[in-house]
C-alpha positions as CSV (number, residue, x, y, z in Angstrom):
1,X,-15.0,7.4,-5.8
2,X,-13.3,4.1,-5.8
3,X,-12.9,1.9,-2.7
4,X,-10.5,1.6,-0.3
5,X,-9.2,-1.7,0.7
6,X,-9.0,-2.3,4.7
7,X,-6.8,-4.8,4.6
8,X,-4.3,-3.0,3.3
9,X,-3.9,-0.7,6.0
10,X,-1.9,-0.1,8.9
11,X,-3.5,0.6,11.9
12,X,-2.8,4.5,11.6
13,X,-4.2,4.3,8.0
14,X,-7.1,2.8,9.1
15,X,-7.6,5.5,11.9
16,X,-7.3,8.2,9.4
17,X,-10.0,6.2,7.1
18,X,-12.6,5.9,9.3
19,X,-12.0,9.9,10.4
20,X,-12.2,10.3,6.5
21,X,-15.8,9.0,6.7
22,X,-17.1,11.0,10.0
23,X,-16.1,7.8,12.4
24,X,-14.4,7.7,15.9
25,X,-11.0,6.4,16.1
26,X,-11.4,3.7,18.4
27,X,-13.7,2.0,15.7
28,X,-10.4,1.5,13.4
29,X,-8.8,-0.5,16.2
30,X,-12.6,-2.8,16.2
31,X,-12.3,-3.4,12.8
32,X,-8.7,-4.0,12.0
33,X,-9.0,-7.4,14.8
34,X,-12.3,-8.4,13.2
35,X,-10.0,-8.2,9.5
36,X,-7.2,-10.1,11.3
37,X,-10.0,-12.5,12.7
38,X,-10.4,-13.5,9.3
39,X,-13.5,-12.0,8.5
40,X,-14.5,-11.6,4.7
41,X,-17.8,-9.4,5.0
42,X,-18.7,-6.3,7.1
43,X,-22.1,-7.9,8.0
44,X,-20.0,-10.6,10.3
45,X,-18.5,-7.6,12.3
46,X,-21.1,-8.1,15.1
47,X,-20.3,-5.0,17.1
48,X,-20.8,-2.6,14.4
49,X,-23.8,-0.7,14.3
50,X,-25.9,-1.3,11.1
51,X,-25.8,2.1,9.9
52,X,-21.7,1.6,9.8
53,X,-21.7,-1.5,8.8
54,X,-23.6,0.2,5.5
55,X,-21.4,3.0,5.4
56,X,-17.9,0.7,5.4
57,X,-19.6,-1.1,2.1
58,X,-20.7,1.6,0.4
59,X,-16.8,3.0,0.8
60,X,-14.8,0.2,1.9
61,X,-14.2,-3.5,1.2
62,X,-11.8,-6.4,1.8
63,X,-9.1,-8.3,0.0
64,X,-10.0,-11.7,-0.6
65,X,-8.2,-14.6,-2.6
66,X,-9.4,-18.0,-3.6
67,X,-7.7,-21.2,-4.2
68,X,-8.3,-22.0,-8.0
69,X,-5.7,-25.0,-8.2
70,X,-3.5,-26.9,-5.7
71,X,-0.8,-29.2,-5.9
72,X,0.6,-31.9,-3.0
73,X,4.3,-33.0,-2.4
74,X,4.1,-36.7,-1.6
75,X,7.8,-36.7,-0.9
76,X,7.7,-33.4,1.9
77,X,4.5,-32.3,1.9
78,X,5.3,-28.9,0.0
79,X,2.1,-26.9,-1.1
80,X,1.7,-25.2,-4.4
81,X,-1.4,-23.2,-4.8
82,X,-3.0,-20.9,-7.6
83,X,-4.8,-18.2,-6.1
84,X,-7.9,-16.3,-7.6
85,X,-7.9,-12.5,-7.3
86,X,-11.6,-10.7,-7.3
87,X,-10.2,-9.2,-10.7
88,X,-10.0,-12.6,-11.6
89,X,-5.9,-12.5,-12.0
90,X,-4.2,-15.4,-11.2
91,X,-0.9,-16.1,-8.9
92,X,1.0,-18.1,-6.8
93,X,2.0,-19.4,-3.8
94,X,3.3,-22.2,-1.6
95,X,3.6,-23.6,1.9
96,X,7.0,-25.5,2.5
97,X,7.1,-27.5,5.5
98,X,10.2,-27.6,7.8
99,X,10.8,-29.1,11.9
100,X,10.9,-25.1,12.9
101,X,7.7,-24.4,11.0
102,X,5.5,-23.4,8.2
103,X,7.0,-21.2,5.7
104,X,4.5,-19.3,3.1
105,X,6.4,-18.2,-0.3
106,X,3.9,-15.3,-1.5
107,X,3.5,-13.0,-4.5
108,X,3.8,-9.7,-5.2
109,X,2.9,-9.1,-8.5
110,X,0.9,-10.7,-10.7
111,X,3.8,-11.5,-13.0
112,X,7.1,-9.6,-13.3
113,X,8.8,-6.7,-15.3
114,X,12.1,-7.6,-14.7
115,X,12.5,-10.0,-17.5
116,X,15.2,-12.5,-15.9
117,X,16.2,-14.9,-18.5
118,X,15.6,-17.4,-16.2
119,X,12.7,-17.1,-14.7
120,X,8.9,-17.8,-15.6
121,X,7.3,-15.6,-13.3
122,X,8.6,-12.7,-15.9
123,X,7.7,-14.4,-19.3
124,X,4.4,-12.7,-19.6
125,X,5.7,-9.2,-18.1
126,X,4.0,-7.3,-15.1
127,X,-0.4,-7.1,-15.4
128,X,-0.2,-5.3,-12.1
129,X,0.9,-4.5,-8.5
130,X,-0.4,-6.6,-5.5
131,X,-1.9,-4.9,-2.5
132,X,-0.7,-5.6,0.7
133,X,-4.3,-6.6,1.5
134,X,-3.8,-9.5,-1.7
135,X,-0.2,-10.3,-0.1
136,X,-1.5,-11.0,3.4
137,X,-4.8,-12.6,2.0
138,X,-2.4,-14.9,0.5
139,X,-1.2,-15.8,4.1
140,X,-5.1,-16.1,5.5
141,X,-6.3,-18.9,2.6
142,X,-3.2,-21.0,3.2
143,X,-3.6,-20.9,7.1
144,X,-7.3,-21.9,6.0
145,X,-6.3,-24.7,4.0
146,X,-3.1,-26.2,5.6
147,X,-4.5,-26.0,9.1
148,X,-1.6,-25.1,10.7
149,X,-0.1,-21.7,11.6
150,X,2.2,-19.9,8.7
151,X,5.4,-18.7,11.1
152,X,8.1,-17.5,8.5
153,X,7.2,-16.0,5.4
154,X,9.5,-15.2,1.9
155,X,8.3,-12.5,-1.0
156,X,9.8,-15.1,-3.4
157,X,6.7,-16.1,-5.5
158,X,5.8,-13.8,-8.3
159,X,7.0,-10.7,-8.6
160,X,10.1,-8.3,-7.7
161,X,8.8,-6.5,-4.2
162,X,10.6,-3.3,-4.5
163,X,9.0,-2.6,-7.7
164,X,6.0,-2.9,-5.3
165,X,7.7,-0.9,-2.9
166,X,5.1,1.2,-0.8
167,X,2.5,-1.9,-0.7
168,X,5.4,-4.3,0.2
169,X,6.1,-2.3,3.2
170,X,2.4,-1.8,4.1
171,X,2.6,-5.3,4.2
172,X,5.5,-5.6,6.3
173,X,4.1,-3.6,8.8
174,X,0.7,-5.3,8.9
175,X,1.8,-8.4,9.0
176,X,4.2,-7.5,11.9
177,X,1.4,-5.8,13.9
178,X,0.7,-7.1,17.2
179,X,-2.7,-7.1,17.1
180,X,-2.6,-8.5,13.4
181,X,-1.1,-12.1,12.8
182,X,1.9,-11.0,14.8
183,X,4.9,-12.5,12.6
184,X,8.5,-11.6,13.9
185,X,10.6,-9.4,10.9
186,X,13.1,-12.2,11.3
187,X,10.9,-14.4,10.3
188,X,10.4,-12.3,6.7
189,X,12.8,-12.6,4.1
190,X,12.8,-10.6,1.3
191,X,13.9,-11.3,-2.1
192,X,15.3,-8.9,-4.6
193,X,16.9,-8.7,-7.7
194,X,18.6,-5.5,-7.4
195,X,16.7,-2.2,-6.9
196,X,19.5,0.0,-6.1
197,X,17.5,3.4,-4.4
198,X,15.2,0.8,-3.2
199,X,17.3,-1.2,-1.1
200,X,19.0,2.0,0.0
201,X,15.4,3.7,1.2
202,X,14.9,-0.3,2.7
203,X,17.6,0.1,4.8
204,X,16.8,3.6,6.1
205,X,13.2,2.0,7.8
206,X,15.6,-0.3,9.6
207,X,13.1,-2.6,9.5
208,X,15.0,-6.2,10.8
209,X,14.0,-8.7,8.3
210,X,16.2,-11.2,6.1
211,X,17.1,-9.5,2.9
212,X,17.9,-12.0,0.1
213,X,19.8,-10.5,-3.5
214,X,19.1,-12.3,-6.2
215,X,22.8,-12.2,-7.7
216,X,23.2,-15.1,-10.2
217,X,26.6,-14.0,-11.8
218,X,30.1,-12.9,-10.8
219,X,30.6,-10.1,-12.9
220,X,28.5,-7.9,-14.9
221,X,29.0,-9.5,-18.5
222,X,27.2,-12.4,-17.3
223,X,24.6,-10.7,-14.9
224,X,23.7,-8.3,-18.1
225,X,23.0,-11.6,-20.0
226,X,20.5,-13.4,-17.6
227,X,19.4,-10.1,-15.6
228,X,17.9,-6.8,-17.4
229,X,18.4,-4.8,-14.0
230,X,22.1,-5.6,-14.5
231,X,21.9,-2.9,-17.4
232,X,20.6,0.1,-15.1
233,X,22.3,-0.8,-12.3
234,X,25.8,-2.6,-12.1
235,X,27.3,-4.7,-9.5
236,X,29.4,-2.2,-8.1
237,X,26.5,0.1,-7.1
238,X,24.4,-3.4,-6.1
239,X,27.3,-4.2,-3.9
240,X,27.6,-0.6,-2.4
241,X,23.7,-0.5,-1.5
242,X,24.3,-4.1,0.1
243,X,27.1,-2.3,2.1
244,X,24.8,0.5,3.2
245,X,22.1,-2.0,4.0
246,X,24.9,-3.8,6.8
247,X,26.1,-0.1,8.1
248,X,21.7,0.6,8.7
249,X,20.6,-2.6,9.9
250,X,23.8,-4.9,11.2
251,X,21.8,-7.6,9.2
252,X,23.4,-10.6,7.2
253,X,22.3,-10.7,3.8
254,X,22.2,-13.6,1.5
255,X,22.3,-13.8,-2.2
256,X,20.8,-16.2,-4.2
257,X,23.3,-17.5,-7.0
258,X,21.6,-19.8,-9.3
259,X,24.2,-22.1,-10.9
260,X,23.0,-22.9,-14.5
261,X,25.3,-25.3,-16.5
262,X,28.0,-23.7,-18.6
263,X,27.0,-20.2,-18.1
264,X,28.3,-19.1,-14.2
265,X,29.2,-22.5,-12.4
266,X,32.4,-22.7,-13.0
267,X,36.1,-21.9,-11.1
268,X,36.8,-18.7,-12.5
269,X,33.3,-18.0,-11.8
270,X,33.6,-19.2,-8.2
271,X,36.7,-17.4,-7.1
272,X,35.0,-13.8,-8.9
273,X,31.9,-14.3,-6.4
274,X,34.7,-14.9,-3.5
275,X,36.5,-11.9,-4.1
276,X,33.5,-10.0,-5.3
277,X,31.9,-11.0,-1.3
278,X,34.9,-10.7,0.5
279,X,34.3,-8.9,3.9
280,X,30.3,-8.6,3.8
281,X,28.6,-9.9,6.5
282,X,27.0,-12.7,4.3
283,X,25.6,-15.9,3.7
284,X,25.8,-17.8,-0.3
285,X,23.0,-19.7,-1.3
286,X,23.6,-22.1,-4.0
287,X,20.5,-23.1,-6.1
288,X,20.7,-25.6,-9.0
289,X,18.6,-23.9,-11.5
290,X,14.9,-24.6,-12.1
291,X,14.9,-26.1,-16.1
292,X,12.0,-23.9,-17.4
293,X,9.8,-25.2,-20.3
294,X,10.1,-21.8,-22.6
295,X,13.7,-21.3,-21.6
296,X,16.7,-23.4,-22.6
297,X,19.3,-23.4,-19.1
298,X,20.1,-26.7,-17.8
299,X,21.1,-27.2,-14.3
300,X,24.6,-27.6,-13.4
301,X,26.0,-31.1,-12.8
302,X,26.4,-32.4,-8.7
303,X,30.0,-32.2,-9.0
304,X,30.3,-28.8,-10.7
305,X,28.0,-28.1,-7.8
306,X,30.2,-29.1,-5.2
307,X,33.1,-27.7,-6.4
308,X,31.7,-24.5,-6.5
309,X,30.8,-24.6,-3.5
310,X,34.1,-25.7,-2.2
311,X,35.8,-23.1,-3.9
312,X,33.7,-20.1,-2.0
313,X,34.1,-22.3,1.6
314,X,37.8,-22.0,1.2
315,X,37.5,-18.3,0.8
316,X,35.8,-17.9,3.8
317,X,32.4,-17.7,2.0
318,X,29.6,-19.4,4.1
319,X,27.5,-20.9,2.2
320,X,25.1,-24.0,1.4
321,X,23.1,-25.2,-1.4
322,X,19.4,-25.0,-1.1
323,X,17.3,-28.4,-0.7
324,X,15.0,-29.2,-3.3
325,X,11.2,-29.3,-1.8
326,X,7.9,-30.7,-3.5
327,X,10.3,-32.3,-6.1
328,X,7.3,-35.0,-7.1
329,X,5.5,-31.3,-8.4
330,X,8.0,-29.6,-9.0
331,X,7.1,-26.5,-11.5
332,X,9.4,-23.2,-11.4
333,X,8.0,-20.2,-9.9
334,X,5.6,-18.9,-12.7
335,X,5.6,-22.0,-14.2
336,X,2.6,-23.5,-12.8
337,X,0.7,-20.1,-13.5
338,X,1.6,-20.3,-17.1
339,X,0.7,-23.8,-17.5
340,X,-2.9,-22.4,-16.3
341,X,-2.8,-19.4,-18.5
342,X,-2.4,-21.5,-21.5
343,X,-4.9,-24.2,-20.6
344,X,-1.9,-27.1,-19.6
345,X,-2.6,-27.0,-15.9
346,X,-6.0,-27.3,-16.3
């Protein structure tokens, strides 16, 4: 019988665990504060009888993650770690400073199946799903590290996180818990890149955190090029799940529109998004795309940029264009991964 990861589990999952294994309920509620103490072996929870302390090992263990690689911002003091998994898998994350607090930008995958032509979190496809246990241990080594408390956290790093659906919200709700680390859902934004049903079922939990589309085109003859998803799902039925997420949760929702040089930055490109957003309760971020070593988009020029952006102000779009942190390290999400993969960031 394989082992069952505590810190993956929700206090109610937790409850029904240790019933699974002939315990009281109460002792769930010990154990999940020693996990969110930080603990990383049984024999440290100190007022646990022996006998269970032997019975939670022989059935039971807990996420861990270690930092194989880490990279300092001289210019902001952005973060960029590698992390270790106990399989040995390797992925990201990173700790962006700002005056209202740490923000953590975690993984949820190692890798990505979406295949966004972008992107090099996706070049090497999906190895596997992260647990929520792996997500939040993501959150413990960087509070280790940094020395300072994590308050607002993004599932941007590796990985689309409704393809990880039931472990992201696992996570969600751990992370949220009271008696865990205790971080508000408006301080959780979640990233997407278009899972119709799942963003449909997200809205349904009414859970109230920040939900971010990744859009990146206009129209579907562009999405389709840079975006596989765009192919199942089109932006009609992306846009009527966004809808449905506003009706459920009254929630602004931003989309991500990465403006890569002669491809979706220009006018006629601009005044599609306007029309395409007109009326949603939402917010436009503009990023100047990251130039990936194995793919071959350039990022648009500063005016191109700021015309764009213009364009969508003056129809009623609000928008901004997202400041460039750790720019002294800069590697693209996945890139810094790949570089160890392949023996260049060694």
């Amino acid at each position: 019988m394989s082992k069952t990861d505590l810190l993956s589990l929700t206090k109610e999952e937790l409850i029904t665990f240790m019933e699974s294994i002939g315990e009281k309920k109460f002792r769930a509620m010990q154990i999940f504060q020693w996990l969110h103490k930080r603990v990383k072996s049984f024999e440290d929870m100190s007022n646990l009888s022996k006998n269970l302390r032997q019975k939670l090992s022989d059935n039971a263990y807990i996420s861990q993650v270690e930092i194989a690689q880490k990279l300092v911002s001289k210019i902001d003091g952005t973060t960029k770690y590698l992390f270790s998994l106990q399989d040995d898998h390797i992925i990201e994350g990173v700790v962006m400073k700002y005056k209202h607090g740490n923000t953590a930008c975690i993984s949820s995958q190692v890798g990505c199946a979406m295949g966004c032509t972008f992107c090099a979190s996706t070049i090497k496809g999906l190895e596997r799903n992260l647990r929520a246990g792996e997500m939040l241990a993501q959150i413990f080594a960087m509070e280790e590290d940094f020395g300072e408390r994590i308050s607002n956290i993004v599932l941007m790093g590796s990985g689309e996180p409704l393809h990880n659906y039931k472990e992201v919200i696992n996570f969600l709700r751990v992370v949220n818990d009271e008696d865990g680390i205790n971080i508000g859902n408006r301080h959780i934004t979640l990233s997407t890149c278009g899972l119709v049903p799942e963003i449909r079922a997200l809205a349904d939990l009414k859970i109230p955190i920040n939900l971010a589309i990744s859009l990146h085109a206009p129209n579907d003859e562009i999405r389709r090029q840079t975006m596989p998803i765009a192919k199942k799902y089109s932006l009609d039925e992306l846009i009527d799940s966004c809808r449905y997420y506003l009706q459920q949760t009254n929630r602004r929702i931003t989309f991500e529109y990465a403006l890569i040089r002669g491809v979706n930055d220009g006018e006629k490109e601009a005044m599609e998004l306007s029309k395409l957003l007109k009326g949603l309760l939402c917010h436009v971020n503009l990023i100047p795309v990251n130039e990936v070593d194995e793919r071959f988009y350039r990022k648009s020029h500063q005016d191109q940029i700021k015309a764009f952006e213009n364009i969508l102000k003056k129809n009623g779009i609000e928008v901004t264009v997202r400041r460039e942190m750790g720019a002294d390290i800069n590697a693209a999400c996945g890139q810094l991964r790949n570089r160890h993969l392949t023996g260049l960031g060694k």
